[in-house]
C-alpha positions as CSV (number, residue, x, y, z in Angstrom):
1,X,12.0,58.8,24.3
2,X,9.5,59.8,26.5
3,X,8.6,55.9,28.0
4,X,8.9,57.1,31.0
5,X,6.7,54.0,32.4
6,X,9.1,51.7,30.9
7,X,11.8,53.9,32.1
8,X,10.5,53.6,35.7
9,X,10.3,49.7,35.4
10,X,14.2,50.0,34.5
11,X,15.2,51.9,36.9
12,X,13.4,50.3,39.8
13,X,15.1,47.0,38.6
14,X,18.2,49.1,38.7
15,X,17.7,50.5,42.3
16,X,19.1,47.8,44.0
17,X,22.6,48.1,41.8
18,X,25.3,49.2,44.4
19,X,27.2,51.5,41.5
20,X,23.7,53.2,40.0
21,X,20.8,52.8,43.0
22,X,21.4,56.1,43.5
23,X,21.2,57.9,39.8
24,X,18.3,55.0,39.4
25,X,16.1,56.6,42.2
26,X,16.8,60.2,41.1
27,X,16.0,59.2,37.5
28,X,12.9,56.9,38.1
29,X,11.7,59.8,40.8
30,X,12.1,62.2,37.5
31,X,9.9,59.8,35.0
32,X,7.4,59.7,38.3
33,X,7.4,63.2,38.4
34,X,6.7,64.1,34.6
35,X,4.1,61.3,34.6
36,X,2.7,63.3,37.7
37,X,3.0,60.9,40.0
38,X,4.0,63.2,42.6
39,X,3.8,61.0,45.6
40,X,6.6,58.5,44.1
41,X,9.2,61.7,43.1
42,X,8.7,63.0,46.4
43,X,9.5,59.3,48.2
44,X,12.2,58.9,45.8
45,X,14.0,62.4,46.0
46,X,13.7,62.8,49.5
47,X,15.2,59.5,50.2
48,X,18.4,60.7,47.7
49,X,18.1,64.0,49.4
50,X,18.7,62.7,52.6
51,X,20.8,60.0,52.6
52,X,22.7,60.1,48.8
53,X,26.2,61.5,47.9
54,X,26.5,61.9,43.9
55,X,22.5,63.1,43.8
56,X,21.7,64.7,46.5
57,X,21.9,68.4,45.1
58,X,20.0,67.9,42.2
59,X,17.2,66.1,44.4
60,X,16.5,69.3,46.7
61,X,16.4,71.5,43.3
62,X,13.8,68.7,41.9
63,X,12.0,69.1,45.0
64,X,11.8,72.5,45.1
65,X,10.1,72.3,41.5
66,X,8.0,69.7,42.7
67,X,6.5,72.2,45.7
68,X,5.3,74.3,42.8
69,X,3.0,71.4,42.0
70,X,2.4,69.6,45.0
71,X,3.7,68.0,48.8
72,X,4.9,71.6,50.0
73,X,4.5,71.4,53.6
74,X,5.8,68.0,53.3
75,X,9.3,69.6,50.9
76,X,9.6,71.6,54.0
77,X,9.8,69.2,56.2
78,X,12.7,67.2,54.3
79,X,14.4,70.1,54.0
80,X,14.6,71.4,57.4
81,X,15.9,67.5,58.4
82,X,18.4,68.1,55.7
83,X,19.7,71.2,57.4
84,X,19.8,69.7,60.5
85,X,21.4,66.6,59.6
86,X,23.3,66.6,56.6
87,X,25.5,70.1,57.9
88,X,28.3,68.2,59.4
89,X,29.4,65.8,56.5
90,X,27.7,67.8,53.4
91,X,27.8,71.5,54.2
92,X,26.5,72.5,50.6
93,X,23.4,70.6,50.5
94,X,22.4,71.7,54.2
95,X,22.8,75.4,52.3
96,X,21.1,74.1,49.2
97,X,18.5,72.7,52.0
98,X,17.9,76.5,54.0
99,X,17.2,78.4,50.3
100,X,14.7,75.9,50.2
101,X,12.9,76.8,54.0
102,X,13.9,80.4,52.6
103,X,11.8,80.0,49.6
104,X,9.1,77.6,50.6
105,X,8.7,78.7,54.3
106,X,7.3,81.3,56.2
107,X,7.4,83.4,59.6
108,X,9.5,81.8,62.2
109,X,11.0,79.1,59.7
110,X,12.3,81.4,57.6
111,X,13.7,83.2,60.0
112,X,15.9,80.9,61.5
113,X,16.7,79.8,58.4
114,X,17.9,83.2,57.3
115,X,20.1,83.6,60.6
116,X,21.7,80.3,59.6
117,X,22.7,81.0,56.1
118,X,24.1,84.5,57.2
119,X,26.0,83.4,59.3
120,X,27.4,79.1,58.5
121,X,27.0,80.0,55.3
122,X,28.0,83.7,55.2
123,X,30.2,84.0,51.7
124,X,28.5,81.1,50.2
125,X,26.7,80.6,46.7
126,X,23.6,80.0,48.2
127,X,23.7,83.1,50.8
128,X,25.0,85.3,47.6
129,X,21.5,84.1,45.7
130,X,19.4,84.5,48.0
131,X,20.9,88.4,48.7
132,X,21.0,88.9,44.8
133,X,17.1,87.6,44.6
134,X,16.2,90.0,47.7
135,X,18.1,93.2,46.0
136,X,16.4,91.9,42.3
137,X,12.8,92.8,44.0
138,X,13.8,95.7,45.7
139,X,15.1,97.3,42.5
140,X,12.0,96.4,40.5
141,X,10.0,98.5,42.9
142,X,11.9,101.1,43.2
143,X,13.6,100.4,46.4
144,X,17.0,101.1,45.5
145,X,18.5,101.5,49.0
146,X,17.0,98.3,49.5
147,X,18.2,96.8,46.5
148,X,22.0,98.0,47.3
149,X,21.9,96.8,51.1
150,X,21.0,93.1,49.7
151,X,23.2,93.4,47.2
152,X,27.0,95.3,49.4
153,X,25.5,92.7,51.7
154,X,26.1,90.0,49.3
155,X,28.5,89.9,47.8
156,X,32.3,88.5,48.8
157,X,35.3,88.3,46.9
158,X,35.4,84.9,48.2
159,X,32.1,83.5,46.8
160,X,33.2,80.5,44.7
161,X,30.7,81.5,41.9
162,X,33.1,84.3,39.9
163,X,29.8,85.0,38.1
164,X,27.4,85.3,41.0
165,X,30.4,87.7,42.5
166,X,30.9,89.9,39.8
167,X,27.1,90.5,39.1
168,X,26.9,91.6,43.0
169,X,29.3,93.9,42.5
170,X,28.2,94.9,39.2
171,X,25.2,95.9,40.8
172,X,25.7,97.8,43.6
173,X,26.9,100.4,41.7
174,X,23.4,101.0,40.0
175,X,20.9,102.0,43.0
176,X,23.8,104.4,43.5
177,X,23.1,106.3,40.6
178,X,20.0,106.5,41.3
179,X,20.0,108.8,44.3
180,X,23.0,110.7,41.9
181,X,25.8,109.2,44.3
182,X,27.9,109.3,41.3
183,X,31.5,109.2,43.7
184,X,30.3,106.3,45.5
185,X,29.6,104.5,42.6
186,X,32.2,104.9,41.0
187,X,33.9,103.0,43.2
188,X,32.2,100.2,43.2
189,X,33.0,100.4,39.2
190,X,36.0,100.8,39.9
191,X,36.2,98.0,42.5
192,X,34.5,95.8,39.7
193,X,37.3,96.1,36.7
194,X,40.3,95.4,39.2
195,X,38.3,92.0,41.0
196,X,36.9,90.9,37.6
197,X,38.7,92.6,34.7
198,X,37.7,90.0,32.0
């Protein structure tokens, strides 16, 4: 209803519950964060982030959101521990954790970041997005050869997102008409109805 003070007092209360601490800290970091108290969302999420096993996921993409508004550099830091520490036992969120130095980041950061979701991650959801974002803002300016490098480089009939896949594929076949390379795509049409017929 909006109480998100009185949902914070809860919450808190509920924090030291074995069975909810964790969904308490994510949800009293959310009431923090819409009542812009930044500084609490970002203690709270980064704690789930880096230590939590049912929230953890959701934390990094409400920390992302929160870098829009505040604590950037200090998102950035979080997530690069994340990467580094959380690969071994929770290969997803270190992933989750590198789109967010990819996004956030810049110069050498990113880099190394890049290198390590191309290559752990190669085939991944979150390698897949981040080569489906790059070929996106290639094609709206015109780069199409761009665009279908990110996108051929992309995509995997392996990616666990069917969706994610299929648009990849989908889309490769478009900066080829472009240049009127009407063989070539034609076969990645063609390539698209026998992976994903429905």
């Amino acid at each position: 209803n909006q109480k998100y003070a009185t949902a914070r007092t809860h919450f808190e209360l509920a924090s030291a519950d074995k069975t909810y601490g964790e969904a308490a800290n994510y949800y009293h970091a959310y009431a923090a964060y819409r009542e812009k108290k930044d500084d609490t969302a970002y203690k709270l999420w980064s704690a789930v982030a880096l230590t939590g096993y049912d929230y953890p996921q959701r934390s990094v993409q409400r920390l992302t959101t929160l870098s829009n508004r505040s604590r950037r550099q200090d998102i950035l830091g979080v997530f690069e521990r994340i990467a580094r520490e959380r690969e071994r036992n929770y290969p997803e969120l270190a992933a989750d954790a590198l789109v967010g130095i990819i996004r956030l980041g810049s110069g050498k950061a990113v880099t190394e970041a890049e290198k390590k979701l191309f290559t752990t991650h190669a085939g991944s959801n979150q390698a897949a997005t981040v080569k489906w974002e790059r070929g996106w803002d290639a094609w709206k300016a015109n780069n199409y050869k761009g665009a279908y490098d990110q996108w051929s480089g992309g995509y995997s009939n392996k990616i666990p997102n069917a969706e994610l896949a299929s648009r990849l594929l989908y889309w490769q076949s478009r900066p080829l008409d472009k240049p009127k390379s009407p063989a070539a795509a034609k076969s990645v049409q063609e390539q698209h109805v026998n992976d994903y017929p429905a």
